[in-house]
PDB file with one MODEL, atoms N, CA, C and O in Angstrom:
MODEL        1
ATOM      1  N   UNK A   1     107.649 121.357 147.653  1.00  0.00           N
ATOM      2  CA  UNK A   1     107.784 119.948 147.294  1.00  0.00           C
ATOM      3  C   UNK A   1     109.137 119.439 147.777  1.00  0.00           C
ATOM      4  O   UNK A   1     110.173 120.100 147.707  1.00  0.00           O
ATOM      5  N   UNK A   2     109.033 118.146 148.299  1.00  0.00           N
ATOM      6  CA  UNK A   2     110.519 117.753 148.434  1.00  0.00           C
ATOM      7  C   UNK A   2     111.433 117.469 147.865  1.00  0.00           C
ATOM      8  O   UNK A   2     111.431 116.238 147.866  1.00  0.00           O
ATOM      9  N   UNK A   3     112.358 117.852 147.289  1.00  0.00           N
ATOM     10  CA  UNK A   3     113.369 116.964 146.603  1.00  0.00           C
ATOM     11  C   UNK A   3     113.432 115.485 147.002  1.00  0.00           C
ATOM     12  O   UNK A   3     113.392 114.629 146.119  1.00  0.00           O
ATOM     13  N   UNK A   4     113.513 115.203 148.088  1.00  0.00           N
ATOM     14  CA  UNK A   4     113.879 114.247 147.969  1.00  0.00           C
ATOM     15  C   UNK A   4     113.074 113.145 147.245  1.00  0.00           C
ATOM     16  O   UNK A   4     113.553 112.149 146.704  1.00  0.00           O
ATOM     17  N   UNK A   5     111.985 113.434 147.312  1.00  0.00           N
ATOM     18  CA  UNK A   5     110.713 112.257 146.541  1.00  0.00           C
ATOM     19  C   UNK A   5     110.235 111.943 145.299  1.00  0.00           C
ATOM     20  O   UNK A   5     109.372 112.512 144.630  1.00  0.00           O
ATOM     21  N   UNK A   6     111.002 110.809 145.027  1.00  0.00           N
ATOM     22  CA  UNK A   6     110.925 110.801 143.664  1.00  0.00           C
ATOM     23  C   UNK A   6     109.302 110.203 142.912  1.00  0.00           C
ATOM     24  O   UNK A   6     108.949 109.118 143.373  1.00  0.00           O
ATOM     25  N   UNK A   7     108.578 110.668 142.097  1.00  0.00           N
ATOM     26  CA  UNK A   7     107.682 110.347 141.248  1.00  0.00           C
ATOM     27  C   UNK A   7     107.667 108.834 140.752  1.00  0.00           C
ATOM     28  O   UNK A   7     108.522 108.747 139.871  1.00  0.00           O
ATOM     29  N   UNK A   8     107.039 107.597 140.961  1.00  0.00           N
ATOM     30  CA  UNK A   8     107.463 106.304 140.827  1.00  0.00           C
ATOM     31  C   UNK A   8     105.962 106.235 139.868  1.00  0.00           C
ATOM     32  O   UNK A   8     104.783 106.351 140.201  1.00  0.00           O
ATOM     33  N   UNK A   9     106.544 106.023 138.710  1.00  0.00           N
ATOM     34  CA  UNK A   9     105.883 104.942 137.239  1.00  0.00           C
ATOM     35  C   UNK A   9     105.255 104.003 137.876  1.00  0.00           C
ATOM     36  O   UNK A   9     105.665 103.121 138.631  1.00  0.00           O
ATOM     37  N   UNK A  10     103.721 104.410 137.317  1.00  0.00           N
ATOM     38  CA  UNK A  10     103.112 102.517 137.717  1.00  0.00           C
ATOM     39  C   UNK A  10     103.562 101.537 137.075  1.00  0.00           C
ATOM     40  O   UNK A  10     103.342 100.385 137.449  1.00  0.00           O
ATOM     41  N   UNK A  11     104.264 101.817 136.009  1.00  0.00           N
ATOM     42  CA  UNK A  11     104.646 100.680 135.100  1.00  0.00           C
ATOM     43  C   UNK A  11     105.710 100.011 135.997  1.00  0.00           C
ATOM     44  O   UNK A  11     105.783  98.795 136.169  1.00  0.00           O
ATOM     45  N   UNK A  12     106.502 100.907 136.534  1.00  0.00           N
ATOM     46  CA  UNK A  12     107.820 100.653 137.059  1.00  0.00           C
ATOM     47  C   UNK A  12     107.688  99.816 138.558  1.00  0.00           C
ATOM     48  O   UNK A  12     108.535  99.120 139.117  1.00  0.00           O
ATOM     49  N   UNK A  13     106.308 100.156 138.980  1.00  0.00           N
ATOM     50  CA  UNK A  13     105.681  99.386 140.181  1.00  0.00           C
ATOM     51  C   UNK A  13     106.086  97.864 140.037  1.00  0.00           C
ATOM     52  O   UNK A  13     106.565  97.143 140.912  1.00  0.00           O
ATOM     53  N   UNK A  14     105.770  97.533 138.685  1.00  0.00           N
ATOM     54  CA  UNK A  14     105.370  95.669 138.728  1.00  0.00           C
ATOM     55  C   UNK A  14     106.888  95.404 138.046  1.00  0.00           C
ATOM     56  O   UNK A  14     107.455  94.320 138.180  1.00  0.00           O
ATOM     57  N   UNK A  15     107.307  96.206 137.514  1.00  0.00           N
ATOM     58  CA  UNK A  15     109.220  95.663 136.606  1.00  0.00           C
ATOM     59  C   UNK A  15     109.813  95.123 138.046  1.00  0.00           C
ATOM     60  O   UNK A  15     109.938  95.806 139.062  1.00  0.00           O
ATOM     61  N   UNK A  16     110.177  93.611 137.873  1.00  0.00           N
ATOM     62  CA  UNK A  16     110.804  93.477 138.844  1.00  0.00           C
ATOM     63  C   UNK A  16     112.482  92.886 137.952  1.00  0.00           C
ATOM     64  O   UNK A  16     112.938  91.751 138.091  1.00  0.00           O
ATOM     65  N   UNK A  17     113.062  93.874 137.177  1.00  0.00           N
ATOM     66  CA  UNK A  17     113.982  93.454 136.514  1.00  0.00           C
ATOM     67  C   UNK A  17     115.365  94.336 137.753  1.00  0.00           C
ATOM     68  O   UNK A  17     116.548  93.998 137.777  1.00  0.00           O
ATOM     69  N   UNK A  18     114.855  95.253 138.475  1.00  0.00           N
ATOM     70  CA  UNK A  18     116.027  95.757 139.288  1.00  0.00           C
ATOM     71  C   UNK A  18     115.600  95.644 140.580  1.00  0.00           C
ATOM     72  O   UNK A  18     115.389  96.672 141.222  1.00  0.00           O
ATOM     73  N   UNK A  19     115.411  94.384 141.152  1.00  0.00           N
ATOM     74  CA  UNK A  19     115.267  94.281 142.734  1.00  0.00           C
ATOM     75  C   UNK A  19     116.406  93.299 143.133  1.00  0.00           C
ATOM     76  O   UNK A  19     116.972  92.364 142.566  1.00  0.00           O
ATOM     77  N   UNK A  20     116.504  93.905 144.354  1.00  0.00           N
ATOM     78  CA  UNK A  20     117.730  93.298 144.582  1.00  0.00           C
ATOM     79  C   UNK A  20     117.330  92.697 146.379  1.00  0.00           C
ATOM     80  O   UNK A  20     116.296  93.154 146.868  1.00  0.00           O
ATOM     81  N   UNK A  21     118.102  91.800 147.164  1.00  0.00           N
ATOM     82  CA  UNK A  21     117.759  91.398 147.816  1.00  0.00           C
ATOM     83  C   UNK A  21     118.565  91.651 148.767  1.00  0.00           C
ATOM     84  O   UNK A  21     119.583  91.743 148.080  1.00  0.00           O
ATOM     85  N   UNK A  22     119.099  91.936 150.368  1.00  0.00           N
ATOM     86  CA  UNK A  22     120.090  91.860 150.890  1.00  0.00           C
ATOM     87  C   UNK A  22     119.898  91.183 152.434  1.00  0.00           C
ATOM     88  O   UNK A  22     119.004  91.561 153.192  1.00  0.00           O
ATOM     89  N   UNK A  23     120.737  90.274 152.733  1.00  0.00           N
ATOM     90  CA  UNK A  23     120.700  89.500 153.733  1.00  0.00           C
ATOM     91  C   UNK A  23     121.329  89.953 154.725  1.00  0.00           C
ATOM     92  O   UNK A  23     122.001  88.922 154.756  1.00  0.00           O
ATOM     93  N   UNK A  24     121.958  90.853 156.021  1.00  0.00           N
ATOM     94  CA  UNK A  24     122.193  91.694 156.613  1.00  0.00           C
ATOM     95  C   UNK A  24     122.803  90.880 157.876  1.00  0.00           C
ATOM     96  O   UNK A  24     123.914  91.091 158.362  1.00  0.00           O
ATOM     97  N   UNK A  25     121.959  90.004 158.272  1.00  0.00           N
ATOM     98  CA  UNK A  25     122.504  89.556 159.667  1.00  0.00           C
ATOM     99  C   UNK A  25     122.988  87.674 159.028  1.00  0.00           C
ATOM    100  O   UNK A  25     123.588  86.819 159.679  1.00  0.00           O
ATOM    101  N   UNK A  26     122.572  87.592 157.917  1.00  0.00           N
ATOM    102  CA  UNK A  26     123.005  86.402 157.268  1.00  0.00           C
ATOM    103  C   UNK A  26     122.289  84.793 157.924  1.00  0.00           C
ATOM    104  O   UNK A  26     122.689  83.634 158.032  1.00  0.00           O
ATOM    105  N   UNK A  27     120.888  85.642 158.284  1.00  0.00           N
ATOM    106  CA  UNK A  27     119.757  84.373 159.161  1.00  0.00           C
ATOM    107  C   UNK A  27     118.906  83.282 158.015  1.00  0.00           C
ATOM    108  O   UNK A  27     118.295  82.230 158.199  1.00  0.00           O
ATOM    109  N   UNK A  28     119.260  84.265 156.521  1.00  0.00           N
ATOM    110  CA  UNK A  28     118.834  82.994 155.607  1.00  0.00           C
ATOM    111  C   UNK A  28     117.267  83.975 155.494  1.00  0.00           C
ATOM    112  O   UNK A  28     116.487  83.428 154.713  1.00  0.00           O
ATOM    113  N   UNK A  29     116.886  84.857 155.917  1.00  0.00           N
ATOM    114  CA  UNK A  29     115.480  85.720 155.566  1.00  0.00           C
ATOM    115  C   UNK A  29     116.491  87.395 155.209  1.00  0.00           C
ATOM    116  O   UNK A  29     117.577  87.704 155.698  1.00  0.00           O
ATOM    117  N   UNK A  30     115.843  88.006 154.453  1.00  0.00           N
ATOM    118  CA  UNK A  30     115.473  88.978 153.662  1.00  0.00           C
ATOM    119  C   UNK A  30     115.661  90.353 154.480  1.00  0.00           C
ATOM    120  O   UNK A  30     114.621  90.623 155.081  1.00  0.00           O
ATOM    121  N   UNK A  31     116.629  91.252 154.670  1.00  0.00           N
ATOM    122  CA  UNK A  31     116.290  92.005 155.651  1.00  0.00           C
ATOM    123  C   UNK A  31     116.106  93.473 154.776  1.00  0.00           C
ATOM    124  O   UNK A  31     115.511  94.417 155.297  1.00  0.00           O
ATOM    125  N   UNK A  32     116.611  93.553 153.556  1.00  0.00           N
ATOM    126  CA  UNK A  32     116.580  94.501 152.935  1.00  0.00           C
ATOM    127  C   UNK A  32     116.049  94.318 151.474  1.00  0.00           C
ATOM    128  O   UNK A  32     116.559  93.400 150.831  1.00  0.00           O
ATOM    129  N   UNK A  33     114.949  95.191 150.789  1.00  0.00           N
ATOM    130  CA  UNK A  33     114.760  95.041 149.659  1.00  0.00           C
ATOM    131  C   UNK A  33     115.099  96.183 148.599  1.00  0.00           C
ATOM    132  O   UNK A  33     114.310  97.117 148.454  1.00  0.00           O
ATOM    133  N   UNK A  34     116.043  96.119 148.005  1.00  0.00           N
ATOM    134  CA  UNK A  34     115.867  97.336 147.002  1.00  0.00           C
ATOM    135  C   UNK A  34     115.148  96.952 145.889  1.00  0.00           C
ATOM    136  O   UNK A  34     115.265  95.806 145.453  1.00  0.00           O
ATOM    137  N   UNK A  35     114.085  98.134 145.137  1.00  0.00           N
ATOM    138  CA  UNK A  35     113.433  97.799 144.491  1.00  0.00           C
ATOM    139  C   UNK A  35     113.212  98.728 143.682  1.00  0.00           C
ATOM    140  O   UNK A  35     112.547  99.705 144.027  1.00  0.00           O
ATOM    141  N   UNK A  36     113.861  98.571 142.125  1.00  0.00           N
ATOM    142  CA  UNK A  36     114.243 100.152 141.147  1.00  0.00           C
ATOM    143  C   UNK A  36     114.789 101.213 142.012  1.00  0.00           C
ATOM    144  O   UNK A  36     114.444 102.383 141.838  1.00  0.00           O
ATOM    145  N   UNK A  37     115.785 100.803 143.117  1.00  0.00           N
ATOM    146  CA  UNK A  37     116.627 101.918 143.429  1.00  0.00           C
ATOM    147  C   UNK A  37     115.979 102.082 144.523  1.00  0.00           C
ATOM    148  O   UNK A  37     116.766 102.169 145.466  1.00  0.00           O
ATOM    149  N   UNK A  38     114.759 102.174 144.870  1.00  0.00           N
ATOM    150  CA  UNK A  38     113.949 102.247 146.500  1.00  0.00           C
ATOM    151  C   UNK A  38     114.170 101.130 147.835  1.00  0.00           C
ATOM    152  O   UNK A  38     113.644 100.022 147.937  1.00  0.00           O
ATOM    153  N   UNK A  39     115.016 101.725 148.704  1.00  0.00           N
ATOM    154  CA  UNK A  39     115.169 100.980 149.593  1.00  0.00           C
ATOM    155  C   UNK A  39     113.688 100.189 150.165  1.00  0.00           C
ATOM    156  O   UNK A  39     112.746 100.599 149.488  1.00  0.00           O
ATOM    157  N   UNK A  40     113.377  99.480 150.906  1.00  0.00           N
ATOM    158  CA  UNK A  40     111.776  98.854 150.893  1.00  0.00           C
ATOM    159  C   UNK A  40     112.639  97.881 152.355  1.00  0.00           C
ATOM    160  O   UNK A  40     113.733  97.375 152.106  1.00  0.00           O
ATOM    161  N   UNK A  41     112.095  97.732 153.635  1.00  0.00           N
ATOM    162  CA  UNK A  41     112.245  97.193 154.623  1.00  0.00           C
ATOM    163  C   UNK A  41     111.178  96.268 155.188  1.00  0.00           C
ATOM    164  O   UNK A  41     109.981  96.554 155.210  1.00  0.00           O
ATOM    165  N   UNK A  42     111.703  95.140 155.641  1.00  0.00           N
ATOM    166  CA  UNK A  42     111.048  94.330 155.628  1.00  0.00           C
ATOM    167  C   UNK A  42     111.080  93.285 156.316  1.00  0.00           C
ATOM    168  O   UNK A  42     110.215  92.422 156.167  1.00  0.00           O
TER     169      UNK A  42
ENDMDL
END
């Protein structure tokens, strides 16, 4: 098994109390999503 992969809660699927947003090239769109700690690209 990998360490690295963490086990993700369905509950924890829809909590959108720790997403975070990051703007990267500063174009006004979304280039990074963290989401409960999971980077998410986009």
């Amino acid at each position: 098994m990998n360490n690295y992969l963490r086990q993700v809660n369905p509950k924890s699927i829809h909590n959108t109390d720790n997403v975070q947003f990051a703007d990267l090239n500063r174009d006004g769109l979304t280039d990074l999503v963290f989401f409960n700690g999971f980077k998410v690209t986009v």
